[in-house]
PDB file with one MODEL, atoms N, CA, C and O in Angstrom:
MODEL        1
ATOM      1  N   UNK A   1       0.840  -1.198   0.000  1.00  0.00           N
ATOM      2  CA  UNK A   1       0.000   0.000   0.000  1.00  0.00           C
ATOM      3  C   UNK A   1       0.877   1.252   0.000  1.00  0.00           C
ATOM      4  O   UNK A   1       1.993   1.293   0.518  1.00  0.00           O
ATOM      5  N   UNK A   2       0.240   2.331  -0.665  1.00  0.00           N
ATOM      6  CA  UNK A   2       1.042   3.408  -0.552  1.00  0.00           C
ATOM      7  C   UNK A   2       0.843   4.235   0.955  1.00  0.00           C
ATOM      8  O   UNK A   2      -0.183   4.075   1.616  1.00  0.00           O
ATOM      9  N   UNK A   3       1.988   5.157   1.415  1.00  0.00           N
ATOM     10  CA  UNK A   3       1.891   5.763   2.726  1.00  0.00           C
ATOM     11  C   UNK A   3       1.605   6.986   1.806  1.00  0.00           C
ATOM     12  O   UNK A   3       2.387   7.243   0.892  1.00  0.00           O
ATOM     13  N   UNK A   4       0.246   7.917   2.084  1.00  0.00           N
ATOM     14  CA  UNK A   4      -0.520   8.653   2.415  1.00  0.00           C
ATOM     15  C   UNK A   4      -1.331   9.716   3.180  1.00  0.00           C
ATOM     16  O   UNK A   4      -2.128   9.176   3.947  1.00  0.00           O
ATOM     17  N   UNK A   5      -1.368  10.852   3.202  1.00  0.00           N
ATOM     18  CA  UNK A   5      -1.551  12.040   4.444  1.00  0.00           C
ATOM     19  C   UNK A   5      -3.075  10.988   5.114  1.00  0.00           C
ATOM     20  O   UNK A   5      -3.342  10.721   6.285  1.00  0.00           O
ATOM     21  N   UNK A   6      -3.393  10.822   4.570  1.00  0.00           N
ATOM     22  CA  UNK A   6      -4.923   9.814   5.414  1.00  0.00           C
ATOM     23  C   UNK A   6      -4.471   8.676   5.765  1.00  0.00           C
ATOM     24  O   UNK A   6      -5.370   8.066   6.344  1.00  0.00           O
ATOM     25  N   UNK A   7      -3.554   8.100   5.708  1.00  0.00           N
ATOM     26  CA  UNK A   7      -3.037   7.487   6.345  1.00  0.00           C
ATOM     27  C   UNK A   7      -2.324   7.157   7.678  1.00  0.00           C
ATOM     28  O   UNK A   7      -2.152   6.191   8.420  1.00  0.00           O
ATOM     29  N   UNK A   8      -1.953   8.662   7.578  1.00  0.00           N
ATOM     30  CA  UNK A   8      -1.303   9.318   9.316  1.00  0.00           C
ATOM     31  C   UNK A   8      -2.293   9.349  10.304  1.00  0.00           C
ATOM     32  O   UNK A   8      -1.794   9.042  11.387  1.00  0.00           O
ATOM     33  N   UNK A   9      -3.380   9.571  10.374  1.00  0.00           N
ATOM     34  CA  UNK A   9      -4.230   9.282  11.559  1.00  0.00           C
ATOM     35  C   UNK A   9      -4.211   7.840  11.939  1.00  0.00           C
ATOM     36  O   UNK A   9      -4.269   7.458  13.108  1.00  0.00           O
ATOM     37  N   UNK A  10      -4.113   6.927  10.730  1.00  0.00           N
ATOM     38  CA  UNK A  10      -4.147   5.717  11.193  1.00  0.00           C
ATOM     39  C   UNK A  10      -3.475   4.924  11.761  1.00  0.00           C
ATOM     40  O   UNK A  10      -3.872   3.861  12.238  1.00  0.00           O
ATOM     41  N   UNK A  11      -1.799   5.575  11.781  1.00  0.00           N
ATOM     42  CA  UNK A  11      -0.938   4.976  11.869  1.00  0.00           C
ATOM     43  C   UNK A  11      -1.050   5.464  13.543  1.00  0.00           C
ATOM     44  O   UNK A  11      -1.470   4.767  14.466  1.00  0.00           O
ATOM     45  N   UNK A  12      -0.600   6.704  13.611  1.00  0.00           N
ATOM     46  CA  UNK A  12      -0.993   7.380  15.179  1.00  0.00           C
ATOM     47  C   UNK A  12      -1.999   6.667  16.218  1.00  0.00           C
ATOM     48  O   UNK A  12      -1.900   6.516  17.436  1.00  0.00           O
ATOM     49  N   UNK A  13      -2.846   6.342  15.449  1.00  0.00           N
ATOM     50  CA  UNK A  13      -4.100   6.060  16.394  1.00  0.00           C
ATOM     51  C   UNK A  13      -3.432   4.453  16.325  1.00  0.00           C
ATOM     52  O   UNK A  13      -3.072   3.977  17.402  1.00  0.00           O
ATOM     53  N   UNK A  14      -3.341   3.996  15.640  1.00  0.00           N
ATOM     54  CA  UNK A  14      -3.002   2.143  15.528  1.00  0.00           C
ATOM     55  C   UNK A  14      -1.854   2.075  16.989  1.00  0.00           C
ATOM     56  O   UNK A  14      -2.115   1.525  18.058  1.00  0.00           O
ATOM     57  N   UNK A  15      -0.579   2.796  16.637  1.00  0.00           N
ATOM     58  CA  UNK A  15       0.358   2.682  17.196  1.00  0.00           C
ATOM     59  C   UNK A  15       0.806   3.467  18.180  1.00  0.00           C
ATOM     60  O   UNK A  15       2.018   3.574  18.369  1.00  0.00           O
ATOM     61  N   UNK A  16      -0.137   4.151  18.973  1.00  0.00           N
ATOM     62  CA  UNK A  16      -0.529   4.822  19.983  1.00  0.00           C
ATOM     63  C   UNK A  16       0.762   5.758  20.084  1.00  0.00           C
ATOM     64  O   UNK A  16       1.616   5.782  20.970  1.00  0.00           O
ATOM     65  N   UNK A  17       0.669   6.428  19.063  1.00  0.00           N
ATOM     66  CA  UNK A  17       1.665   7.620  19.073  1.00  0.00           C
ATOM     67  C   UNK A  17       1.315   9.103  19.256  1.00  0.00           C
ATOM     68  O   UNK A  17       0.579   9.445  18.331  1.00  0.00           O
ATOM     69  N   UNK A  18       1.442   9.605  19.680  1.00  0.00           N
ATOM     70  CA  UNK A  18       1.069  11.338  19.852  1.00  0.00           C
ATOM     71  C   UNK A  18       1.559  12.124  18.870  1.00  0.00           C
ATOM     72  O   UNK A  18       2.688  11.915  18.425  1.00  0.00           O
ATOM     73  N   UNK A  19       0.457  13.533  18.219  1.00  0.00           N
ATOM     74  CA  UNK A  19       1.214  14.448  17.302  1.00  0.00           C
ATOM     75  C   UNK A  19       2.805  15.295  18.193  1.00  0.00           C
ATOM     76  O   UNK A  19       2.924  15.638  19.369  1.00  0.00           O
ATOM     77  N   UNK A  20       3.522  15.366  17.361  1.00  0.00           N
ATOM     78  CA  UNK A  20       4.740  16.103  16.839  1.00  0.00           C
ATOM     79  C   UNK A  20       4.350  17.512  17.684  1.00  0.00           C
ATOM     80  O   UNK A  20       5.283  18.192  18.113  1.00  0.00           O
ATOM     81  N   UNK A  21       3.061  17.909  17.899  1.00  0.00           N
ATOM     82  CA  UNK A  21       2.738  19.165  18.325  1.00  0.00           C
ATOM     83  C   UNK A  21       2.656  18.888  20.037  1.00  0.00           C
ATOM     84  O   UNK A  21       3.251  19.655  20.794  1.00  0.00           O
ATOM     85  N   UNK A  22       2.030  17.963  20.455  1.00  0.00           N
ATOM     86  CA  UNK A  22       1.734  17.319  21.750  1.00  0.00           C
ATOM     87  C   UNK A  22       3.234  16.773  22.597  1.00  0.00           C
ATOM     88  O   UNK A  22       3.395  16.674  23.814  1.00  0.00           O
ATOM     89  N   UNK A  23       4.200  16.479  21.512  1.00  0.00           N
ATOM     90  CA  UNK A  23       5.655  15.719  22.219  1.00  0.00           C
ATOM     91  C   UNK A  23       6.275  17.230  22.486  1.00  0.00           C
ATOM     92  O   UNK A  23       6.923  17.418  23.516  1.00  0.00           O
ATOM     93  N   UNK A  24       6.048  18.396  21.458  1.00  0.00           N
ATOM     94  CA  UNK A  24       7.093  19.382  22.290  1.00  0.00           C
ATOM     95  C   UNK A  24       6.507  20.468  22.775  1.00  0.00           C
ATOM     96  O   UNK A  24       7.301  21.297  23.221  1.00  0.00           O
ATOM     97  N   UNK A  25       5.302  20.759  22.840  1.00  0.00           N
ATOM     98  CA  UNK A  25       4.572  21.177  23.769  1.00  0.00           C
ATOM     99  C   UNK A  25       4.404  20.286  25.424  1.00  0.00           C
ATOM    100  O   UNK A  25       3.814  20.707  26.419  1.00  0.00           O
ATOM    101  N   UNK A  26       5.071  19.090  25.275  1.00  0.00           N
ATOM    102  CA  UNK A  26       4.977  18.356  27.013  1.00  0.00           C
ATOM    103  C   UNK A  26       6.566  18.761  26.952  1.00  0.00           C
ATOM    104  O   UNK A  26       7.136  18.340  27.958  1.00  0.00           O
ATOM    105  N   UNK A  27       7.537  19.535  25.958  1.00  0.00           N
ATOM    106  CA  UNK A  27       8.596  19.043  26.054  1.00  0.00           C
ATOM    107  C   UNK A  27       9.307  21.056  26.812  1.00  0.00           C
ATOM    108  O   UNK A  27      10.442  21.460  27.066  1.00  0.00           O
ATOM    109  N   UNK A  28       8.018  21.684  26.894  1.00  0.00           N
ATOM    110  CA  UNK A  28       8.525  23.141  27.559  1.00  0.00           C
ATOM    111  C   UNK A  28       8.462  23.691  26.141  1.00  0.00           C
ATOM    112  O   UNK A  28       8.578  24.908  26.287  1.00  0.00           O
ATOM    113  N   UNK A  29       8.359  23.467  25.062  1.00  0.00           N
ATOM    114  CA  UNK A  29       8.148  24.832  23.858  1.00  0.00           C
ATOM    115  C   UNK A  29       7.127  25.154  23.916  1.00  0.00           C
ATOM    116  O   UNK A  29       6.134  24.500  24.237  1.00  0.00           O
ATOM    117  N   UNK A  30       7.260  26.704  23.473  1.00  0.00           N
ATOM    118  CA  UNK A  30       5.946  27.706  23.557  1.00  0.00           C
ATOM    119  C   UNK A  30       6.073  28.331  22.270  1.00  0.00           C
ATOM    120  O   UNK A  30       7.099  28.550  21.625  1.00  0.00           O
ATOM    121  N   UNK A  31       4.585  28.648  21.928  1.00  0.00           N
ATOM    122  CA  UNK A  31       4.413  29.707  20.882  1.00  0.00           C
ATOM    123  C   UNK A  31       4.995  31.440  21.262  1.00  0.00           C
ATOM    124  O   UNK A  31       4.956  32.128  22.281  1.00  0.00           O
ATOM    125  N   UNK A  32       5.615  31.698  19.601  1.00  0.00           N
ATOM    126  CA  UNK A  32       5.771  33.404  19.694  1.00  0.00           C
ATOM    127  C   UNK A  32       5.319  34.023  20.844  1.00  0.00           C
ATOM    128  O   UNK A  32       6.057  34.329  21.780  1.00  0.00           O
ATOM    129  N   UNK A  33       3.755  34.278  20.788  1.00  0.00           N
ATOM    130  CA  UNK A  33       2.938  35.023  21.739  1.00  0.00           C
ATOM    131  C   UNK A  33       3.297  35.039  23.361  1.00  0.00           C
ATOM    132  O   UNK A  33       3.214  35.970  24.162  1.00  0.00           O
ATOM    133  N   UNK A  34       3.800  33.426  23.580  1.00  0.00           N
ATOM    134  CA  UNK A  34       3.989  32.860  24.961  1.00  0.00           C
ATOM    135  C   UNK A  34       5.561  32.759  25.452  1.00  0.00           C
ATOM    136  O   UNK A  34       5.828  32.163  26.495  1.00  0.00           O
ATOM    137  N   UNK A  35       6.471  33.303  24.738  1.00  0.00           N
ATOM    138  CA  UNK A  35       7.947  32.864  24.578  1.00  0.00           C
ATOM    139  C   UNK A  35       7.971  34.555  24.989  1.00  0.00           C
ATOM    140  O   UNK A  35       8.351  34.694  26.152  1.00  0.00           O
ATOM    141  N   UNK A  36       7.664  35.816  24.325  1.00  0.00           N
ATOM    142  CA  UNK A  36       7.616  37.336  24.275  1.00  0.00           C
ATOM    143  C   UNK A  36       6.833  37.739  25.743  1.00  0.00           C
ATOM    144  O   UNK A  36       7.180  38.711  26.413  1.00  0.00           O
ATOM    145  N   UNK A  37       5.856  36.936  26.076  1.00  0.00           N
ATOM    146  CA  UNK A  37       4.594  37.411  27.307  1.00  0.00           C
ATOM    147  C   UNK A  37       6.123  37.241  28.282  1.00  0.00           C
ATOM    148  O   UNK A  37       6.710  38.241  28.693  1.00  0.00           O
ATOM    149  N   UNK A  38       6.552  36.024  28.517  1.00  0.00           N
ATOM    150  CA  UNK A  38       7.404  35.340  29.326  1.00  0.00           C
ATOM    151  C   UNK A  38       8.944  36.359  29.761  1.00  0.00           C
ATOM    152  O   UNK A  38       9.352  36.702  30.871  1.00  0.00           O
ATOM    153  N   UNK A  39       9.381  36.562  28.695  1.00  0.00           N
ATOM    154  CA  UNK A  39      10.530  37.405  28.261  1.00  0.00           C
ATOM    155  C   UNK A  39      10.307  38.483  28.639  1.00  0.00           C
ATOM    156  O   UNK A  39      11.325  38.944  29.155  1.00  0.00           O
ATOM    157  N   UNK A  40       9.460  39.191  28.662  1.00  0.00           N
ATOM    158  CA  UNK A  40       8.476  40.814  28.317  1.00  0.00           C
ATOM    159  C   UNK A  40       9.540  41.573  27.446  1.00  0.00           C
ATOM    160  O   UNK A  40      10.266  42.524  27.736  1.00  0.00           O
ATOM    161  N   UNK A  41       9.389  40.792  26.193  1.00  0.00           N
ATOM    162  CA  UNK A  41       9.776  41.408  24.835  1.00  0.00           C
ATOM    163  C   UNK A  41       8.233  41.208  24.007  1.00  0.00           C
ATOM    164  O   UNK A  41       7.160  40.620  24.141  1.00  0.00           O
ATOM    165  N   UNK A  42       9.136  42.378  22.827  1.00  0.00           N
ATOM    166  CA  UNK A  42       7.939  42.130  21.690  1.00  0.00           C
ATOM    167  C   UNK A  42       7.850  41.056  20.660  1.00  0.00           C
ATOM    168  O   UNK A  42       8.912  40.818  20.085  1.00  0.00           O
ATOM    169  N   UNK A  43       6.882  40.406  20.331  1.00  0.00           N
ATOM    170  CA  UNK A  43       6.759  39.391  19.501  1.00  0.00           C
ATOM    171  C   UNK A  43       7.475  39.376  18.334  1.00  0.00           C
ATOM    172  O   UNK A  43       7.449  38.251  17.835  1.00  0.00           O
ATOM    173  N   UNK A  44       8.150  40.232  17.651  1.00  0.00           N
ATOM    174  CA  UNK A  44       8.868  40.388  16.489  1.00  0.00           C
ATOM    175  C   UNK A  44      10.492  40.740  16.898  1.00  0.00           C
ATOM    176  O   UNK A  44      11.378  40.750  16.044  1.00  0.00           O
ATOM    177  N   UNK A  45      10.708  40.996  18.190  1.00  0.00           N
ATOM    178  CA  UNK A  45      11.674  40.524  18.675  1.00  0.00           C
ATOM    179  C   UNK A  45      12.141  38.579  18.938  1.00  0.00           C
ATOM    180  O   UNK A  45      13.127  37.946  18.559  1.00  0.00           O
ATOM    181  N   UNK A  46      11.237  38.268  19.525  1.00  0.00           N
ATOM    182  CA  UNK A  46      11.520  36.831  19.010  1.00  0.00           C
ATOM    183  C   UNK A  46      11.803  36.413  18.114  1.00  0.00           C
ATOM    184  O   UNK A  46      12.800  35.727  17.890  1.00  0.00           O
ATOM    185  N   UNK A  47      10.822  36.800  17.263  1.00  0.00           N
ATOM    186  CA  UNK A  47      11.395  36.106  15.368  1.00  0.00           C
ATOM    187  C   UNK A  47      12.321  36.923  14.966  1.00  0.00           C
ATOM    188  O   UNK A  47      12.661  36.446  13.883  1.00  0.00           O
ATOM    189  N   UNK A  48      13.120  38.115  15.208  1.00  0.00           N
ATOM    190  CA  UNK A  48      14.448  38.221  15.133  1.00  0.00           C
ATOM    191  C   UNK A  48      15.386  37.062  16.195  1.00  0.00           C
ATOM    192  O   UNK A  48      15.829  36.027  15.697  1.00  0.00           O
ATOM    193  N   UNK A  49      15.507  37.244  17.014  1.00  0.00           N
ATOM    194  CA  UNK A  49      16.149  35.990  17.928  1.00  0.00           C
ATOM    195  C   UNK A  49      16.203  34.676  17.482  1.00  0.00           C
ATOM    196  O   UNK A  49      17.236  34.022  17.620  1.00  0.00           O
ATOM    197  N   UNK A  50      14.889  34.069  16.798  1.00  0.00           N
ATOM    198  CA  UNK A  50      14.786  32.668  15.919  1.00  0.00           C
ATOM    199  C   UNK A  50      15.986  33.230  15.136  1.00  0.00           C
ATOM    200  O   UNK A  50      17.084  32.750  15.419  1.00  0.00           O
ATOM    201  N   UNK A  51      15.909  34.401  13.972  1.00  0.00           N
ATOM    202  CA  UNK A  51      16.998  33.801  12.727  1.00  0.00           C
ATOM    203  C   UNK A  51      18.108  34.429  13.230  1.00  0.00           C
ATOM    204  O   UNK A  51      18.549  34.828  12.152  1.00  0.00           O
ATOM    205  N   UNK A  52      19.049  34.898  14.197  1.00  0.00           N
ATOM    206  CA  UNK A  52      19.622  34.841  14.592  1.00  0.00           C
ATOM    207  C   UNK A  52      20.536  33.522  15.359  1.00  0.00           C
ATOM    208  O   UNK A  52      21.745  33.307  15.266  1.00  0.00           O
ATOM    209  N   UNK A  53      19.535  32.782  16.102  1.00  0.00           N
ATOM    210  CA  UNK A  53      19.803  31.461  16.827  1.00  0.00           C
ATOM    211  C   UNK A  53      20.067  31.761  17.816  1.00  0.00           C
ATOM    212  O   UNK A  53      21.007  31.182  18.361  1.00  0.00           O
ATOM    213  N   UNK A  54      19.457  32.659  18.409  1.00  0.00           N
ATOM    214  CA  UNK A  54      19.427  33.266  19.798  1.00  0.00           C
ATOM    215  C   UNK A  54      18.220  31.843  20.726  1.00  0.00           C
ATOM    216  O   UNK A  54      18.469  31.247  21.774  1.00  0.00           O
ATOM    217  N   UNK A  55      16.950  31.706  19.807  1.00  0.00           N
ATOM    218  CA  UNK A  55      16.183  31.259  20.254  1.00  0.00           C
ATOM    219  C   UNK A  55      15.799  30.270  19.033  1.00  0.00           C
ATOM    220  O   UNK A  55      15.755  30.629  17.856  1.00  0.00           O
ATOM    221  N   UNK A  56      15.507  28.857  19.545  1.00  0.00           N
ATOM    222  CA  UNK A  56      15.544  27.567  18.593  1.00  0.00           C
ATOM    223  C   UNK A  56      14.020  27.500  18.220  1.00  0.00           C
ATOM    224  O   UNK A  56      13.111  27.725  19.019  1.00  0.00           O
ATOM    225  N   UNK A  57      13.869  27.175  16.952  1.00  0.00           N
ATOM    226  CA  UNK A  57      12.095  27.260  17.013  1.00  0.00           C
ATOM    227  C   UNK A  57      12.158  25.795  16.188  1.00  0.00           C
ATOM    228  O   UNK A  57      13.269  25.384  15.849  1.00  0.00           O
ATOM    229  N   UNK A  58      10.868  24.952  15.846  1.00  0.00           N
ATOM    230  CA  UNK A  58      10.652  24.067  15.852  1.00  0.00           C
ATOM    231  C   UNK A  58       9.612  23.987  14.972  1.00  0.00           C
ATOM    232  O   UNK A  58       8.883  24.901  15.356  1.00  0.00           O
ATOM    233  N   UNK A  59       8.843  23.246  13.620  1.00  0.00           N
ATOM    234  CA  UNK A  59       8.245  23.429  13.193  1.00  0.00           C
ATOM    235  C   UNK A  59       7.604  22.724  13.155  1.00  0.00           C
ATOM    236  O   UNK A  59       8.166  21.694  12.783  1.00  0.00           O
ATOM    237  N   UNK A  60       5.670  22.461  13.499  1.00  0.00           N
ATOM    238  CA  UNK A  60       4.918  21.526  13.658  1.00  0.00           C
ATOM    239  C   UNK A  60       4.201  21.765  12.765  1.00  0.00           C
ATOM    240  O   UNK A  60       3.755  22.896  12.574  1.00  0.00           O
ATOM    241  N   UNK A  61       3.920  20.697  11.984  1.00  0.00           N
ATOM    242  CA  UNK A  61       3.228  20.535  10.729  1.00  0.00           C
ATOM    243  C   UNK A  61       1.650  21.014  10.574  1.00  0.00           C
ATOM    244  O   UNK A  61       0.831  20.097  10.636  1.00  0.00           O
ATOM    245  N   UNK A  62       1.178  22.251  10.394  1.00  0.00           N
ATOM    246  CA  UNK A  62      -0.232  22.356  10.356  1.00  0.00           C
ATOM    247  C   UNK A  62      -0.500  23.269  11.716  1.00  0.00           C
ATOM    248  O   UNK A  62      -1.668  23.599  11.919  1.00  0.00           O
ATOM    249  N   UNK A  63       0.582  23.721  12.715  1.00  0.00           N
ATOM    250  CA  UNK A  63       0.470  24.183  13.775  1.00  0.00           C
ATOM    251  C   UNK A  63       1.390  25.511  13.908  1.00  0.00           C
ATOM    252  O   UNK A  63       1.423  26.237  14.902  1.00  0.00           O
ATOM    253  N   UNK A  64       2.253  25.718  12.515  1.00  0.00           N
ATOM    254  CA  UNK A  64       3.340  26.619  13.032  1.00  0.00           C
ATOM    255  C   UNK A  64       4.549  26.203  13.148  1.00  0.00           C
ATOM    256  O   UNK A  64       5.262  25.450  12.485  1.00  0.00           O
ATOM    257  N   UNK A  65       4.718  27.017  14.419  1.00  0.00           N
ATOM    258  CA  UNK A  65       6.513  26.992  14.998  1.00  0.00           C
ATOM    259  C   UNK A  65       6.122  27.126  16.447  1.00  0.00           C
ATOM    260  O   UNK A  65       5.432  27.986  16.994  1.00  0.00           O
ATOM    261  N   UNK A  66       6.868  25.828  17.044  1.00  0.00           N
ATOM    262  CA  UNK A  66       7.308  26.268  18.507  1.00  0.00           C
ATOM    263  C   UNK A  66       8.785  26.613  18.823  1.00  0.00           C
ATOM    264  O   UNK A  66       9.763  26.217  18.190  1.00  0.00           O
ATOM    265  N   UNK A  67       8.779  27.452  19.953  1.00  0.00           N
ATOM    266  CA  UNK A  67      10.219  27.541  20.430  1.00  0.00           C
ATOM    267  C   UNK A  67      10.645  27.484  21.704  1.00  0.00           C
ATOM    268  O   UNK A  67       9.931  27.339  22.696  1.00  0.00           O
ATOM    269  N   UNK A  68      11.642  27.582  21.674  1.00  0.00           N
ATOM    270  CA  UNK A  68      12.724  27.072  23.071  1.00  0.00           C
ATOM    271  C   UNK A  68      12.921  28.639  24.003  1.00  0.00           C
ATOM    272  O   UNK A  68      13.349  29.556  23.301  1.00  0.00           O
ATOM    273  N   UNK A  69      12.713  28.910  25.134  1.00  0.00           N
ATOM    274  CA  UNK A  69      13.131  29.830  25.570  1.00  0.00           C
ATOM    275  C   UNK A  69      14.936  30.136  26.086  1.00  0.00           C
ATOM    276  O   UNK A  69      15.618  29.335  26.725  1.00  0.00           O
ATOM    277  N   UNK A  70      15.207  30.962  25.786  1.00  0.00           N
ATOM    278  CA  UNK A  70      16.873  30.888  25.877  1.00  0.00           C
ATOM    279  C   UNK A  70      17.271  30.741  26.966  1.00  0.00           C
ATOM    280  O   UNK A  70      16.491  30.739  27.919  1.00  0.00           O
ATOM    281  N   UNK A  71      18.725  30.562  27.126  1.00  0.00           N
ATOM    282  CA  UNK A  71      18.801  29.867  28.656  1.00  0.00           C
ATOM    283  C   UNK A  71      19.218  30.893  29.202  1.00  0.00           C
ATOM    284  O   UNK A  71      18.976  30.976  30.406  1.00  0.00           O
ATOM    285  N   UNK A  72      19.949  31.987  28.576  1.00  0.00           N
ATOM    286  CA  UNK A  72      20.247  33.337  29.511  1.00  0.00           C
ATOM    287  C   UNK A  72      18.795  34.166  29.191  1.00  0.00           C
ATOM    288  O   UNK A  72      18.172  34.144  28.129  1.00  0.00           O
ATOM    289  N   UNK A  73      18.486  34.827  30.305  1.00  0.00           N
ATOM    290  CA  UNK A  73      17.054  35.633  30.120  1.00  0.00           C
ATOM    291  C   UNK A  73      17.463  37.210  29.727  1.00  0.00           C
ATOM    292  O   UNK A  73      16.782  38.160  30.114  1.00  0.00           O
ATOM    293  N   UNK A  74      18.621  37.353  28.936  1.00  0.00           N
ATOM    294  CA  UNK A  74      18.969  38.635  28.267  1.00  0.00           C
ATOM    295  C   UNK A  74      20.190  38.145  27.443  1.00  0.00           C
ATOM    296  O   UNK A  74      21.109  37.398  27.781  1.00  0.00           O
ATOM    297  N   UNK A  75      19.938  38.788  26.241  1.00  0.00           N
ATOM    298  CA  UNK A  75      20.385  39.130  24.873  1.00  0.00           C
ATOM    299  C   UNK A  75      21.691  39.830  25.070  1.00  0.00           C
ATOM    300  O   UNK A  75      21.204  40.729  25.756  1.00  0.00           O
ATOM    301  N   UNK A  76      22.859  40.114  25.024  1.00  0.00           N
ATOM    302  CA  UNK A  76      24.028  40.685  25.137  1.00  0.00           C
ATOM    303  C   UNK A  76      23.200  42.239  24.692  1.00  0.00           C
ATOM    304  O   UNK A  76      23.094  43.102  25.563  1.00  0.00           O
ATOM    305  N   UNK A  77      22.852  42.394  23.811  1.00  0.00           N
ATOM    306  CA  UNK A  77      22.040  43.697  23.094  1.00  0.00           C
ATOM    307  C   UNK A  77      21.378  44.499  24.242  1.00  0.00           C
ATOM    308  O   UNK A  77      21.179  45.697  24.037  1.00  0.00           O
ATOM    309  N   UNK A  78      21.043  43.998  25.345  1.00  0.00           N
ATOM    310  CA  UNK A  78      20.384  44.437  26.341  1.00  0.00           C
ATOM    311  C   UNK A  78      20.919  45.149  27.515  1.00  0.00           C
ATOM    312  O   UNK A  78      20.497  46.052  28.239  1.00  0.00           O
ATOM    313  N   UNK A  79      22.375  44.182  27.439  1.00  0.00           N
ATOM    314  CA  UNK A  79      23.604  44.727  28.604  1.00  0.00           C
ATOM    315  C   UNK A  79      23.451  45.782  28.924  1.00  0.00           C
ATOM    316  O   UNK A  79      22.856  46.375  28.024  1.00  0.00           O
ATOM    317  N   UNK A  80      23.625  46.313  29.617  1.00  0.00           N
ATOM    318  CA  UNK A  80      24.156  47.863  29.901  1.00  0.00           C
ATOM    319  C   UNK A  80      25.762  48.754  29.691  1.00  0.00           C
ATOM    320  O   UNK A  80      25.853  49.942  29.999  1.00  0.00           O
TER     321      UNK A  80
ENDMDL
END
């Protein structure tokens, strides 16, 4: 048989696997909105930080991008 997008529910549900969105959302990634609230930066500051590689983002199929919050809670840019 061919493997197929209608096929992926079946396989998930058969083989009691969880979406890609559910493993890194239990795994501490947050959306834009929730990564910036957290930080108290602006949301388009993050997605500068993503293409930088300041901050790792993650892409879930049909859901976006999640990301990683950085492990220092300031940007060298911020220093004083």
């Amino acid at each position: 048989m061919r493997f197929t997008g209608d096929r992926v529910p079946f396989v998930l549900h058969t083989c009691g696997l969880r979406l890609r969105v559910d493993r890194l959302r239990n795994g501490g990634l947050m959306t834009k909105k929730e990564v910036a609230a957290k930080l108290g930066i602006h949301e388009s500051t993050v997605t500068r930080w993503v293409e930088h590689d300041i901050i790792k983002a993650y892409a879930c199929s049909g859901h976006g991008w999640l990301r990683e919050e950085p492990a220092a809670r300031s940007h060298p840019s911020r220093r004083r």
